[in-house]
N, C-alpha and C positions, 0 to 999 in steps of 0.2 A: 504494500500500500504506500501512495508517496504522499511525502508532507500536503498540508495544503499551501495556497497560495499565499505570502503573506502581501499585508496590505501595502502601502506605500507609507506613512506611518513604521508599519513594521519592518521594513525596507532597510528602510533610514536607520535603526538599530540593528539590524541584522551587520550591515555596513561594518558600524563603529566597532562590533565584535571582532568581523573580520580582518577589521584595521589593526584593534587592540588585543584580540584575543581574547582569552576570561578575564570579565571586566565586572565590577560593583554597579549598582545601581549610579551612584555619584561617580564613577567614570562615565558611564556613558551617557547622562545626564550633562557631566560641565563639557564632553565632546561635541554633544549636540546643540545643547545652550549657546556655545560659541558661532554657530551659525544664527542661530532663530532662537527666540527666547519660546522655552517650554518648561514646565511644571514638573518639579518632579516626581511628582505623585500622578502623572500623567505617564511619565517615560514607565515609572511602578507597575501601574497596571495595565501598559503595556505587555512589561516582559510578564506579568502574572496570566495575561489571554498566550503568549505566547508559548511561554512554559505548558499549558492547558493543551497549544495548540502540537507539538512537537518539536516546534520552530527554534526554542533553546530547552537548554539543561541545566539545574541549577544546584550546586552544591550549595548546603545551606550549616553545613558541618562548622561553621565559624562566624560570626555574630553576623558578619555581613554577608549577605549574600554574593556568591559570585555565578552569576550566567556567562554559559557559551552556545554557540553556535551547534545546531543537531548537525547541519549540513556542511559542505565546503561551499564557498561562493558559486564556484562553477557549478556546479550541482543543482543549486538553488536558479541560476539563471541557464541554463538550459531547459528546466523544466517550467521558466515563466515564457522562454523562446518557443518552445513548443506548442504551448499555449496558446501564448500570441499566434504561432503560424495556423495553426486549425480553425481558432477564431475570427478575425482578422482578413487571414488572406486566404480561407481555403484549401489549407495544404500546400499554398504554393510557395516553394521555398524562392523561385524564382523573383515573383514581386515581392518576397519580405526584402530580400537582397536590395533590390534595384531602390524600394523605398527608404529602407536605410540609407544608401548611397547617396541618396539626393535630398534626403534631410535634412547633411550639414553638408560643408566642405568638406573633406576627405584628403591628411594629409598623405604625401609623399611616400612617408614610412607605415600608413594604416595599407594602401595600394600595396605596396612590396607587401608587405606579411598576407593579405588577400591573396596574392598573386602565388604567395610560398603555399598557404594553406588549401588553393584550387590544384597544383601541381603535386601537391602528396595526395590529393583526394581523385587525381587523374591516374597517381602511381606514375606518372615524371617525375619525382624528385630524385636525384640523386642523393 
Protein backbone atom coordinates (compact mmCIF):
# COMPACT_ATOMS: atom_id res chain seq x y z
CA UNK A 1 0.00 0.00 0.00
CA UNK A 2 1.62 3.42 -0.71
CA UNK A 3 1.66 6.51 1.60
CA UNK A 4 -0.91 9.00 0.77
CA UNK A 5 -0.44 12.10 -0.97
CA UNK A 6 0.79 14.74 1.29
CA UNK A 7 -0.67 18.11 1.03
CA UNK A 8 1.23 21.02 0.00
CA UNK A 9 1.29 22.29 3.70
CA UNK A 10 2.69 18.85 4.28
CA UNK A 11 5.06 19.24 1.46
CA UNK A 12 6.71 22.14 2.98
CA UNK A 13 7.76 19.96 6.17
CA UNK A 14 8.25 16.95 4.48
CA UNK A 15 11.05 19.21 2.60
CA UNK A 16 12.62 20.76 5.85
CA UNK A 17 13.07 16.84 7.12
CA UNK A 18 14.70 16.10 4.13
CA UNK A 19 16.85 19.14 4.35
CA UNK A 20 17.47 18.53 8.12
CA UNK A 21 16.95 15.01 8.65
CA UNK A 22 15.31 14.17 12.24
CA UNK A 23 14.24 17.33 13.37
CA UNK A 24 12.15 18.64 16.66
CA UNK A 25 9.04 20.32 16.22
CA UNK A 26 11.03 23.97 16.98
CA UNK A 27 13.44 23.00 14.02
CA UNK A 28 11.21 22.60 11.74
CA UNK A 29 9.12 25.39 12.92
CA UNK A 30 12.09 28.21 13.06
CA UNK A 31 13.09 26.52 9.29
CA UNK A 32 9.89 27.33 8.07
CA UNK A 33 9.11 30.48 10.00
CA UNK A 34 12.09 31.90 8.34
CA UNK A 35 10.32 31.91 5.04
CA UNK A 36 6.43 32.70 6.13
CA UNK A 37 5.41 33.38 9.45
CA UNK A 38 3.45 30.01 10.93
CA UNK A 39 2.30 28.87 14.24
CA UNK A 40 3.62 26.48 15.93
CA UNK A 41 1.17 24.74 17.03
CA UNK A 42 0.08 24.74 13.43
CA UNK A 43 3.54 23.01 12.06
CA UNK A 44 2.36 20.46 15.71
CA UNK A 45 -0.60 19.35 14.20
CA UNK A 46 0.75 19.03 11.29
CA UNK A 47 3.21 16.45 11.98
CA UNK A 48 0.43 14.88 14.42
CA UNK A 49 -2.04 14.38 10.98
CA UNK A 50 1.15 13.32 9.46
CA UNK A 51 2.57 10.82 11.89
CA UNK A 52 -1.59 9.47 11.62
CA UNK A 53 -0.92 9.68 8.04
CA UNK A 54 2.48 7.44 7.60
CA UNK A 55 4.03 10.49 6.20
CA UNK A 56 6.72 10.71 9.24
CA UNK A 57 7.99 8.80 12.26
CA UNK A 58 8.36 9.95 15.48
CA UNK A 59 10.57 8.93 18.34
CA UNK A 60 9.12 10.25 21.24
CA UNK A 61 11.71 8.28 23.80
CA UNK A 62 13.07 11.81 24.82
CA UNK A 63 11.12 14.98 26.07
CA UNK A 64 11.13 16.28 22.61
CA UNK A 65 9.82 14.94 20.00
CA UNK A 66 11.82 14.02 17.11
CA UNK A 67 10.11 13.21 13.56
CA UNK A 68 11.45 11.99 10.22
CA UNK A 69 10.62 11.40 7.10
CA UNK A 70 8.61 7.48 6.35
CA UNK A 71 9.88 8.14 2.62
CA UNK A 72 13.00 9.27 0.62
CA UNK A 73 12.36 12.55 -1.29
CA UNK A 74 12.43 10.77 -4.57
CA UNK A 75 10.12 8.34 -3.55
CA UNK A 76 7.77 10.73 -2.25
CA UNK A 77 7.87 12.79 -5.67
CA UNK A 78 7.72 10.08 -8.20
CA UNK A 79 4.62 8.87 -6.74
CA UNK A 80 3.00 12.77 -6.67
CA UNK A 81 4.77 12.42 -10.72
CA UNK A 82 2.64 9.69 -11.23
CA UNK A 83 -0.04 11.04 -10.14
CA UNK A 84 0.05 14.07 -11.62
CA UNK A 85 0.60 12.06 -15.13
CA UNK A 86 -2.62 9.91 -14.90
CA UNK A 87 -4.58 12.93 -13.74
CA UNK A 88 -3.45 15.65 -15.40
CA UNK A 89 -2.34 14.51 -18.73
CA UNK A 90 -3.60 11.02 -19.37
CA UNK A 91 -0.80 8.92 -19.07
CA UNK A 92 0.83 10.81 -21.25
CA UNK A 93 4.36 11.05 -20.35
CA UNK A 94 4.91 12.88 -23.44
CA UNK A 95 2.80 16.23 -22.64
CA UNK A 96 3.85 16.07 -18.94
CA UNK A 97 7.43 16.49 -20.57
CA UNK A 98 6.81 19.14 -23.08
CA UNK A 99 4.67 21.04 -20.35
CA UNK A 100 7.24 21.08 -17.92
CA UNK A 101 9.61 22.29 -20.48
CA UNK A 102 7.86 25.24 -21.40
CA UNK A 103 6.89 26.35 -17.80
CA UNK A 104 10.03 27.91 -17.09
CA UNK A 105 13.36 28.51 -18.94
CA UNK A 106 15.24 25.52 -18.96
CA UNK A 107 18.99 25.96 -18.16
CA UNK A 108 21.89 24.62 -20.07
CA UNK A 109 22.92 22.12 -17.47
CA UNK A 110 18.87 20.91 -16.77
CA UNK A 111 19.12 20.09 -21.18
CA UNK A 112 22.49 18.14 -20.67
CA UNK A 113 21.28 15.80 -17.74
CA UNK A 114 17.62 15.57 -19.95
CA UNK A 115 19.78 14.64 -22.65
CA UNK A 116 22.03 12.05 -20.39
CA UNK A 117 18.84 10.61 -18.66
CA UNK A 118 16.96 10.07 -22.41
CA UNK A 119 20.31 8.37 -23.78
CA UNK A 120 20.51 5.73 -20.71
CA UNK A 121 16.67 5.31 -21.04
CA UNK A 122 17.47 4.64 -25.01
CA UNK A 123 20.42 2.25 -23.79
CA UNK A 124 23.07 4.83 -25.75
CA UNK A 125 24.86 5.78 -22.88
CA UNK A 126 28.13 4.80 -22.77
Amino acid sequence: MSTPRPTEAELDILRVLWGLGASTVRQIHDTLNAERDIGYTTILKLLQIMFEKGLVARDDSQKSHIYRTTQKAQTTQRQLVKDLLKRAFGGSTEQLVLQALSSKKTSKQEIAEIRRMLDELEGGAS
